[in-house]
Backbone as a ProteinNet text record, in pm:
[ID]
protein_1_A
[PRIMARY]
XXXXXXXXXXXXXXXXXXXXXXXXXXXXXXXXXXXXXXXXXXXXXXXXXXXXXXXXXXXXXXXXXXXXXXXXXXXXXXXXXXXXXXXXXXXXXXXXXXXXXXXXXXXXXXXXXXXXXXXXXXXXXXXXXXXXXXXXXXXXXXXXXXXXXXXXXXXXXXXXXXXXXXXXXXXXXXXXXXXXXXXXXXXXXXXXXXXXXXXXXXXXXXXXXX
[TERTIARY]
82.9	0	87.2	81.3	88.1	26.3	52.1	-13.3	-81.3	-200.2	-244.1	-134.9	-99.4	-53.8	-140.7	-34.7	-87	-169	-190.1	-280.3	-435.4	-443.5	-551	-653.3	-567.6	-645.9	-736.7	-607.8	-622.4	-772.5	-751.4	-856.8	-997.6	-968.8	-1109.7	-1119.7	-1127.8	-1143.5	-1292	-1296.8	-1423.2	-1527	-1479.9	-1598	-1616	-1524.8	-1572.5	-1655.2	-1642.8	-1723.2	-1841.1	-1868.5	-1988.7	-2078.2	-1997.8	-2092.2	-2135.5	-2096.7	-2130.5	-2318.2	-2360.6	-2484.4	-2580.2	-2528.2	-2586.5	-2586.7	-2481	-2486.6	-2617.4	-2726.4	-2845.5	-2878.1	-2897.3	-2990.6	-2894.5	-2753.7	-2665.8	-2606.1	-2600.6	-2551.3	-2572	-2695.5	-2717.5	-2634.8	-2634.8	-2535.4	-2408.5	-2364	-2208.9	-2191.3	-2227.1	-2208.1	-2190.4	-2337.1	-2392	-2248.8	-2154.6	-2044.6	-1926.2	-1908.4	-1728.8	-1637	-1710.8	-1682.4	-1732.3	-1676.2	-1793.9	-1852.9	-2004	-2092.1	-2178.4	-2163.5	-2260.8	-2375.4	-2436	-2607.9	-2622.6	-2542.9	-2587.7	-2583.6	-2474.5	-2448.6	-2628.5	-2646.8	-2794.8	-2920	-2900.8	-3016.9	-3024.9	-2908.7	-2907.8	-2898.2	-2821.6	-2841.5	-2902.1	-2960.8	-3024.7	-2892.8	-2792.3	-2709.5	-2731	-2695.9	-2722.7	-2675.5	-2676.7	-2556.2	-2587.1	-2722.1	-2803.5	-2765.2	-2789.9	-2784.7	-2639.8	-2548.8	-2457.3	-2333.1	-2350.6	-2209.2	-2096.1	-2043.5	-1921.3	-1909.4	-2016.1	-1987.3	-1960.3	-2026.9	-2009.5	-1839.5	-1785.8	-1656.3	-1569.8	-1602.5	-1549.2	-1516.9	-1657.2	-1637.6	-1537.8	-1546.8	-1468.4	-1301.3	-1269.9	-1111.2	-1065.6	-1172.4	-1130.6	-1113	-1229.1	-1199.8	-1088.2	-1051.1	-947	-800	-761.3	-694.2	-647.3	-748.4	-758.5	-722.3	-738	-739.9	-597.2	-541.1	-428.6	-320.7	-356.2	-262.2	-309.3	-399	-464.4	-358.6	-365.6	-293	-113.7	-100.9	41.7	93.3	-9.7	-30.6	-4.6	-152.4	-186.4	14.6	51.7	168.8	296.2	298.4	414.3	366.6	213.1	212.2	181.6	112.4	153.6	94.2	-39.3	-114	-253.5	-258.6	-313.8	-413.9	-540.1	-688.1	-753.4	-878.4	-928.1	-904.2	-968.2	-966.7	-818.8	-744.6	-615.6	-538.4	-633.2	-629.8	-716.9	-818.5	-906.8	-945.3	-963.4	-1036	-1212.1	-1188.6	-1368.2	-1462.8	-1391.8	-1491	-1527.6	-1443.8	-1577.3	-1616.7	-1478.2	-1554.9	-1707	-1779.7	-1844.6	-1876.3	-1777.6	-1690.8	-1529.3	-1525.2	-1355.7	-1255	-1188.7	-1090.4	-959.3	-972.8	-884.6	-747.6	-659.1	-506.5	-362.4	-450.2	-332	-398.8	-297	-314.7	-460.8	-534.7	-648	-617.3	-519.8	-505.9	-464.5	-510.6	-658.7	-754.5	-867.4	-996.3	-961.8	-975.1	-948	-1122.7	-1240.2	-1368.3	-1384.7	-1354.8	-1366.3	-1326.6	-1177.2	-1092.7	-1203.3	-1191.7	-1273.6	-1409.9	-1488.4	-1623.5	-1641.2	-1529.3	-1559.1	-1527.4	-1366	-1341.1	-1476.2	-1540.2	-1673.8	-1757.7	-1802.3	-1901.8	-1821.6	-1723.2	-1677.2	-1683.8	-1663.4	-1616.2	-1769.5	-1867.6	-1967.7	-2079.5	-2121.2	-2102.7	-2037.9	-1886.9	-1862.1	-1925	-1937.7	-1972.9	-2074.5	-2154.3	-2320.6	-2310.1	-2268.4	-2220	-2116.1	-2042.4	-1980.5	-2064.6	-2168.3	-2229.7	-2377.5	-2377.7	-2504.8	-2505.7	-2625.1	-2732	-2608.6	-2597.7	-2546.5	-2623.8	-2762.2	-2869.7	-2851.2	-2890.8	-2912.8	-3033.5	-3122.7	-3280.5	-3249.5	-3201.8	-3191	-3085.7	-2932.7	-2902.8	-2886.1	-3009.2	-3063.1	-3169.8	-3228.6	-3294.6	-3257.8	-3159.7	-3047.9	-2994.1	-2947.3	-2861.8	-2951.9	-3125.6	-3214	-3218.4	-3218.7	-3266.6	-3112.8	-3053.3	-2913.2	-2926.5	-2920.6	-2928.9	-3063.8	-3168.3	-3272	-3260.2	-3181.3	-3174.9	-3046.2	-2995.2	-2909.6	-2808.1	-2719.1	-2699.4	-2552.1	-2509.3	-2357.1	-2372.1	-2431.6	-2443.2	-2492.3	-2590	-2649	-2513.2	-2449	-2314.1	-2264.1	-2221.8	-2121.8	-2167.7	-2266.2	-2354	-2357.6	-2420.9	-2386.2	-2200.1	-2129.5	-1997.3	-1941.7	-2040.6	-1973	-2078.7	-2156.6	-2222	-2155.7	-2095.7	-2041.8	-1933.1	-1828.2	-1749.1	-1784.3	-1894.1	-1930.4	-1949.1	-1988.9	-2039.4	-1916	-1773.5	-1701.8	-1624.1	-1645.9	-1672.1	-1751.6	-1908	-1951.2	-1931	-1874.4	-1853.4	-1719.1	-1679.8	-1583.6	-1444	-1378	-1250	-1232.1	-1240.1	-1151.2	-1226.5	-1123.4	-1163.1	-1186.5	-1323.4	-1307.7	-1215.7	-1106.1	-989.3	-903	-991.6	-954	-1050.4	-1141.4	-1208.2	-1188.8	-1121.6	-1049.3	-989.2	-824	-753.9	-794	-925.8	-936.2	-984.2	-1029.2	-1118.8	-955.6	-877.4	-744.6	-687.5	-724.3	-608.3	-712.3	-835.6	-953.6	-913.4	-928.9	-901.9	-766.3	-672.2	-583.1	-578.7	-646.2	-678.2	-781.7	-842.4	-977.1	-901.8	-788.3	-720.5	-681.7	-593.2	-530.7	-648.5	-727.8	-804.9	-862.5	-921.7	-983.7	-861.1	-777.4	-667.4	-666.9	-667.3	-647.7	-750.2	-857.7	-1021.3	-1014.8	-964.9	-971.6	-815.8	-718.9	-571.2	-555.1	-543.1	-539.4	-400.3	-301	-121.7	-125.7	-56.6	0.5	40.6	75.5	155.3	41.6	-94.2	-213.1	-300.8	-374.5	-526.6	-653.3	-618.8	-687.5	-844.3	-819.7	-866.8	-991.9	-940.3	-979.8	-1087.9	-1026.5	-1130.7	-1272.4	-1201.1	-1341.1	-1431.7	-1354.5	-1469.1	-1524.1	-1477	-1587.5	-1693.4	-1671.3	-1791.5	-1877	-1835.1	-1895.3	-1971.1	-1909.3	-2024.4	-2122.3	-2068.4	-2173.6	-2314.8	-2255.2	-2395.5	-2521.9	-2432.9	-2566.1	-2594.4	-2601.1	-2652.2	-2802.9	-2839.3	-2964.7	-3059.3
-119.6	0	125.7	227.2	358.1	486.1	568.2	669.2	748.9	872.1	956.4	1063.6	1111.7	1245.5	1379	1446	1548.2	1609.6	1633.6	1720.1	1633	1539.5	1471.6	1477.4	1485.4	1496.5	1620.7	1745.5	1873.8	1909.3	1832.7	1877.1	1814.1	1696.2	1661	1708.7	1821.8	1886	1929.7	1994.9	2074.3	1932	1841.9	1718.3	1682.1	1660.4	1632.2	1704.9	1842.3	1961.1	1936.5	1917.6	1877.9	1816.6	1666.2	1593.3	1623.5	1686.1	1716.9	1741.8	1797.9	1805.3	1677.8	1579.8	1423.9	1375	1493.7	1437	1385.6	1478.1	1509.5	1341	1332.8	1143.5	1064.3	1105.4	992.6	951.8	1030.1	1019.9	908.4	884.1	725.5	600.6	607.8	534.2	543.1	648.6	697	608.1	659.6	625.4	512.8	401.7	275	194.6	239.5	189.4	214.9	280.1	368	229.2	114.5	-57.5	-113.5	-199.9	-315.9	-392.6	-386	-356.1	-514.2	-598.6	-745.4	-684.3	-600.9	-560.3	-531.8	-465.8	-424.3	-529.4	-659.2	-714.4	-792.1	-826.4	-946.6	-822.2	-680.2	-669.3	-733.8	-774.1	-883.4	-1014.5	-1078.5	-1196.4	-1232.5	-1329.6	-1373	-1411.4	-1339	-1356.2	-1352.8	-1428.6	-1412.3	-1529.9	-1521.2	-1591.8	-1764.9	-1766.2	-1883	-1964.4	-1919.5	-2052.8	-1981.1	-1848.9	-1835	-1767	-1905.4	-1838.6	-1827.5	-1949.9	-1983.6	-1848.2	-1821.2	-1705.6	-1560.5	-1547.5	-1426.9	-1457.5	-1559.2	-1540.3	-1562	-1652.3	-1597.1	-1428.2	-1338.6	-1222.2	-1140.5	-1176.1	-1075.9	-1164.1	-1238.3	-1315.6	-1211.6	-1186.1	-1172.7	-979.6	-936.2	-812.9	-777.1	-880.1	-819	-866.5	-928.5	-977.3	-814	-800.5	-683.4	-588.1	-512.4	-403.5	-416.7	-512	-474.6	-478.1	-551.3	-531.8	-354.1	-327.3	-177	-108.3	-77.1	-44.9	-42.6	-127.9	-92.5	-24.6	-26.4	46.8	181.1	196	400.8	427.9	339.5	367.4	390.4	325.9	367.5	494.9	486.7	609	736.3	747.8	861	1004.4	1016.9	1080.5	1154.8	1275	1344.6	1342.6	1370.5	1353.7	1482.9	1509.8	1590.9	1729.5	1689.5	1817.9	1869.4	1769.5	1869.9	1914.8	1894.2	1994.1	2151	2129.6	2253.4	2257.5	2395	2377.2	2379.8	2393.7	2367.6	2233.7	2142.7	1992.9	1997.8	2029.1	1992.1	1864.8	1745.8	1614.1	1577.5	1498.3	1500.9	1366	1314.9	1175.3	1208.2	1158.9	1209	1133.1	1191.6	1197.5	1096.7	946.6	909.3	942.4	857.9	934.5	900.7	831.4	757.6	784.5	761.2	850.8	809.4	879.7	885.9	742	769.5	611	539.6	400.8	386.5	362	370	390.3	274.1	209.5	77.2	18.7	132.8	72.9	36.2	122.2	78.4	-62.5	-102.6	-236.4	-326	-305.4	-390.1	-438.8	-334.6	-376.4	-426.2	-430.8	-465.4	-622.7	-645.1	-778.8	-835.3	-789.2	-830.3	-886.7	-824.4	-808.5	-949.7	-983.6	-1035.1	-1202.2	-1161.6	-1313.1	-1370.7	-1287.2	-1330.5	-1380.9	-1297.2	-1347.1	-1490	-1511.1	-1631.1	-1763.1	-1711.1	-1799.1	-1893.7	-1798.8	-1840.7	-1937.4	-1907.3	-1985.3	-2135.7	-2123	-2205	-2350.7	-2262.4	-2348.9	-2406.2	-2415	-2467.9	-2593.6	-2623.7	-2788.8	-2905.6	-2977.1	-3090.9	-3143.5	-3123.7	-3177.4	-3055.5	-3105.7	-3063.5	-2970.3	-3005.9	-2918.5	-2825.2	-2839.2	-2732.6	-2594.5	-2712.7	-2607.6	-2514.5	-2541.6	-2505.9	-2382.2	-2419.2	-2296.4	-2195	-2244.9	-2146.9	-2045.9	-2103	-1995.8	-1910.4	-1945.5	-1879.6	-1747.8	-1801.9	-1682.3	-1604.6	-1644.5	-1493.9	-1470.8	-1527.5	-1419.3	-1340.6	-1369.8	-1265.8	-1174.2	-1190.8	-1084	-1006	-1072.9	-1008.6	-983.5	-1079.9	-1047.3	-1021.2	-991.1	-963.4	-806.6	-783.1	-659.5	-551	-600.6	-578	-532.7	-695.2	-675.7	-557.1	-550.9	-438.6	-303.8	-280.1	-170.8	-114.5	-213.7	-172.7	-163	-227.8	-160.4	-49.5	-9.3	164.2	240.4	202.3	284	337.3	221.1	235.6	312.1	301.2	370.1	513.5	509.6	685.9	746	665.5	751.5	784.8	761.1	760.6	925.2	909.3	1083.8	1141.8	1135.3	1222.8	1260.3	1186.1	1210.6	1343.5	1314.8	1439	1357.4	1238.5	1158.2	1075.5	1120.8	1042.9	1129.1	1122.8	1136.7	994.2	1062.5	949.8	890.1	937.5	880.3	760.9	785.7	654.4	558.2	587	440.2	351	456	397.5	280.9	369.1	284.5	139.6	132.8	77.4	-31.7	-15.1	-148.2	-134.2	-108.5	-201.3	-273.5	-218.1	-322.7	-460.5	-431.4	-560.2	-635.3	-618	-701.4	-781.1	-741.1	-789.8	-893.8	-862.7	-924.3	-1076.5	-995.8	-1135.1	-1203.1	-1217.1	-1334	-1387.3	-1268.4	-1410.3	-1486.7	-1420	-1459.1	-1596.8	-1586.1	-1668.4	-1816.3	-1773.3	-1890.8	-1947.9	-1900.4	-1971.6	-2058	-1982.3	-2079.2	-2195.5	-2210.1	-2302.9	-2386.9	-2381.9	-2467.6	-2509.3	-2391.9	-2446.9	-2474.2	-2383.6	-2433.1	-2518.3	-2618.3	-2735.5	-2648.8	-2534.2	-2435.7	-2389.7	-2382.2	-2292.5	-2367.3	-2442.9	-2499.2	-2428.6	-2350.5	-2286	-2201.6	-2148	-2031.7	-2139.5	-2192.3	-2284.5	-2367.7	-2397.7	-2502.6	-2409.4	-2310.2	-2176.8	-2159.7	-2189.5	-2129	-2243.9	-2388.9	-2489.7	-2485.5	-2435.8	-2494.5	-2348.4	-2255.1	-2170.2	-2168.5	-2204.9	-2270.7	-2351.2	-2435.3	-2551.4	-2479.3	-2360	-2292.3	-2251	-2262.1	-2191.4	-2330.1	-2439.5	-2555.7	-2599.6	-2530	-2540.4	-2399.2
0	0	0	-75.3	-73.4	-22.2	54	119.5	-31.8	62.6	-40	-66	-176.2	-105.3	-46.8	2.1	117.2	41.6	-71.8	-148.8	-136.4	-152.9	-146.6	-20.7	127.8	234.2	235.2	217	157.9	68	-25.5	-106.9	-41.8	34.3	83.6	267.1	260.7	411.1	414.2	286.8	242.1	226	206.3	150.7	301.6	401.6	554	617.4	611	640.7	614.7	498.9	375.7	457.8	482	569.9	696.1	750.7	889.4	888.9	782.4	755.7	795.7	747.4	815.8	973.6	1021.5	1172.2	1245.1	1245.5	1351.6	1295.9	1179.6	1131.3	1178	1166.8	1169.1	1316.7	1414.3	1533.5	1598.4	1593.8	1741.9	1625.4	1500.9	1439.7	1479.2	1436	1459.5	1639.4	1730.6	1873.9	1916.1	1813.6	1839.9	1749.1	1687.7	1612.7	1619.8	1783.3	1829.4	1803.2	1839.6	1869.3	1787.1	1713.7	1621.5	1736.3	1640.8	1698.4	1598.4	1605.9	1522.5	1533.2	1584.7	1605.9	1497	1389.1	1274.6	1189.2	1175.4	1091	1155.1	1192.5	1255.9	1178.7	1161.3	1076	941.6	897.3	724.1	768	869.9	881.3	1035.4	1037.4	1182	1266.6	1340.8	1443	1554.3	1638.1	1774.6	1849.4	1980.1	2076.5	2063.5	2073.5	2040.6	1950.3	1844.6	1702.2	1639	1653	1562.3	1676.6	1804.8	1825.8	1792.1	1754.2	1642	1563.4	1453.9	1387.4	1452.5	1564.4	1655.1	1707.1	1736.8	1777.9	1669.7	1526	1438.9	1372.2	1391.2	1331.2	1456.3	1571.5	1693.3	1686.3	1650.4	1584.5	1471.7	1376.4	1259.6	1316	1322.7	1357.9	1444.9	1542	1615.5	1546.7	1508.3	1364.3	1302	1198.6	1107.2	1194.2	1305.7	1401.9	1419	1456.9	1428.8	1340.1	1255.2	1102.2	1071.6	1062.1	1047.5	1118.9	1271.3	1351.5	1308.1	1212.1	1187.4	1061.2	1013.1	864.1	919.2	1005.4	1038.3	1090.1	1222.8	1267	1127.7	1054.2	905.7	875.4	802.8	750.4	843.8	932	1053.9	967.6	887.7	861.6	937.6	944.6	1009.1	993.5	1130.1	1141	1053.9	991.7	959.9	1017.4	1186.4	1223.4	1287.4	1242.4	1245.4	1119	1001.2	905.7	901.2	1012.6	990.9	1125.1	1238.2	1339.7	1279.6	1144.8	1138.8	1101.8	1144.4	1120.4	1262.3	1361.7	1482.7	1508.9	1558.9	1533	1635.2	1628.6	1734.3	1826.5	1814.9	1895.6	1903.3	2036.9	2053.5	1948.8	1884	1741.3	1848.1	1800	1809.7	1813.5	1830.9	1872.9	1782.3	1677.8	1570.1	1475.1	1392.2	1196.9	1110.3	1033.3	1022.6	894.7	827.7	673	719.7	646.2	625.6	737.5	724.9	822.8	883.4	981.4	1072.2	1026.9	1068.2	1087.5	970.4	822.1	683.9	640.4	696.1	679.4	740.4	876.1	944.3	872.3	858.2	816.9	615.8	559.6	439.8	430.1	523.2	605	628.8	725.4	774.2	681.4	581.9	464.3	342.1	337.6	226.2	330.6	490.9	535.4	551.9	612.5	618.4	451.3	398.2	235	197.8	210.9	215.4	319.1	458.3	526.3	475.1	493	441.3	329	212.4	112.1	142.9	235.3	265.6	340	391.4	477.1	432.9	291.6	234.1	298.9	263.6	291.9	175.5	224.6	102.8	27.3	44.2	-20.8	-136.2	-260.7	-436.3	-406.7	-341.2	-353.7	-268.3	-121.6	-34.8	-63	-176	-199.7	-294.1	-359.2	-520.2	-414.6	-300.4	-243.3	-155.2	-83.1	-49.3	-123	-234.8	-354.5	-368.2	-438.7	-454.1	-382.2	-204.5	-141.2	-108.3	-180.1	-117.9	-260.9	-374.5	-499.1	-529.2	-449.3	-470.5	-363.3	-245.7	-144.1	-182.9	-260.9	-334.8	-206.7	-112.9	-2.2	25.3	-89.5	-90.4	-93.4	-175	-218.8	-77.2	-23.9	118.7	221.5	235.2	355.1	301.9	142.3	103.9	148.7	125.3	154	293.7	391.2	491.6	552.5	497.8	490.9	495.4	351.8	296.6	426.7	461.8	501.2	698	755.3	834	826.7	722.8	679.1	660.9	540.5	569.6	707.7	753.7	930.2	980.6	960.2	1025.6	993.4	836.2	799.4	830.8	857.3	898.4	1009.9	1087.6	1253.5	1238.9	1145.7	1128.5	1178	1168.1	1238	1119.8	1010.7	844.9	746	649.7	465.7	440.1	331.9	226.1	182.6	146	101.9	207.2	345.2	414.1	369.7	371.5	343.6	210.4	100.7	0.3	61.9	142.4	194.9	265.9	353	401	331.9	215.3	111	50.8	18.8	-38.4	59.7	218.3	257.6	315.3	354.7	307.7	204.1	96.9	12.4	31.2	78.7	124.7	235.4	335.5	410.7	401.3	323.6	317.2	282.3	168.1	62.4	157.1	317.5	422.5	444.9	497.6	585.4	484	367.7	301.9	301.3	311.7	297.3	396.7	531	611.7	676	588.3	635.1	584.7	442.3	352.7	394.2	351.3	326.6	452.3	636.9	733.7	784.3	740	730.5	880.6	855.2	945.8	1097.1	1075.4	1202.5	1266.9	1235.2	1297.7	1232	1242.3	1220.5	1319.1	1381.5	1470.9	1396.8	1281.2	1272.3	1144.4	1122.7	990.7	1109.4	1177.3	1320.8	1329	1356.2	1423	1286.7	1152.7	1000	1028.2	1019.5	991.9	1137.8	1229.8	1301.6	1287	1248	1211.2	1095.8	998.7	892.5	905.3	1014.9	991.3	1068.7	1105.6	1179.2	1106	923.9	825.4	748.2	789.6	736.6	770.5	858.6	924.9	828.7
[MASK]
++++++++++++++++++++++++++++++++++++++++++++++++++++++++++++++++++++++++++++++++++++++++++++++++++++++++++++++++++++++++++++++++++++++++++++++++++++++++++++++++++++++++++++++++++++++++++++++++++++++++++++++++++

């Protein structure tokens, strides 16, 4: 990964500002998401402690995983928060204390959106009919598209709160993509040195077989 240059943050000060307009709708969001927060991911899929714990401690592995590969990114590049480009964004959640690229919540939640998407899929019926109706109902809910969505959308909040540019959440879907490939590898191959994480996808899958 490559930083933006300084001109880029620059030019999007005025686009942070911009948003601030969304605060008043967006706030009990912004607040309800300082922490990942699964409450949001269970409005697209039925999560909960009950029938998807596996997956609930799969997504809090993976997020805490990503948080800190993130965490060492912001530390290299050592890029400045909005409002210490302008005293006029006004964040309105206290402005973290490490470099604004890339967004950590952006990484995190697109991670989120691509592992869960897979899960589900991973964990069809072995039966031909069930999983001829399965496919059915995630390609008419169209449910990739959904996770992604609510992704960007967490991500935007994190600008409107006035504590990143857009241009982080760029960052943060390149270094996702990066990530998922580990992450997807290690669900699947399982290296001989760590079977750990690959243990936690299958019983986590087997949670969407039902």
């Amino acid at each position: 990964m490559k930083p933006p240059a300084a001109a880029q943050f620059e030019a999007e000060v005025a686009q942070v500002e911009a948003h601030a307009t969304l605060r008043n709708a967006r706030a009990p969001e912004i607040i309800a998401q300082i922490k990942f927060n699964p409450a949001f991911w269970a409005n697209v899929l039925p999560l909960n402690p009950r029938t998807t714990s596996n997956t609930l401690e799969l997504l809090l592995v993976s997020v805490a995983f990503t948080s800190h590969v993130c965490q060492r990114v912001k530390l290299m590049f050592n890029l400045p928060r909005p409002n210490e480009m302008s005293p006029r964004i006004q964040p309105i959640i206290a402005t973290p204390g490490w470099s604004t690229y890339p967004s950590g919540h952006a990484t995190e939640s697109f991670v989120i959106a691509a592992l869960l998407d897979r899960l589900v899929r991973d964990g069809m019926p072995t039966s031909t009919a069930k999983k001829k109706k399965v496919t059915a109902w995630i390609d008419s809910a169209k449910l990739g598209q959904m996770l992604v969505q609510l992704a960007e959308r967490i991500a935007e909040n994190r600008v409107v709160a006035g504590i990143h540019f857009p241009v982080d959440t760029t960052g943060g879907k390149e270094l996702s993509a990066i990530l998922i490939a580990y992450l997807s590898e290690r669900a699947s191959e399982a290296p001989a040195v760590d079977r750990t994480y690959a243990w936690l996808w299958n019983r986590a899958a087997a949670e969407w077989k039902a």
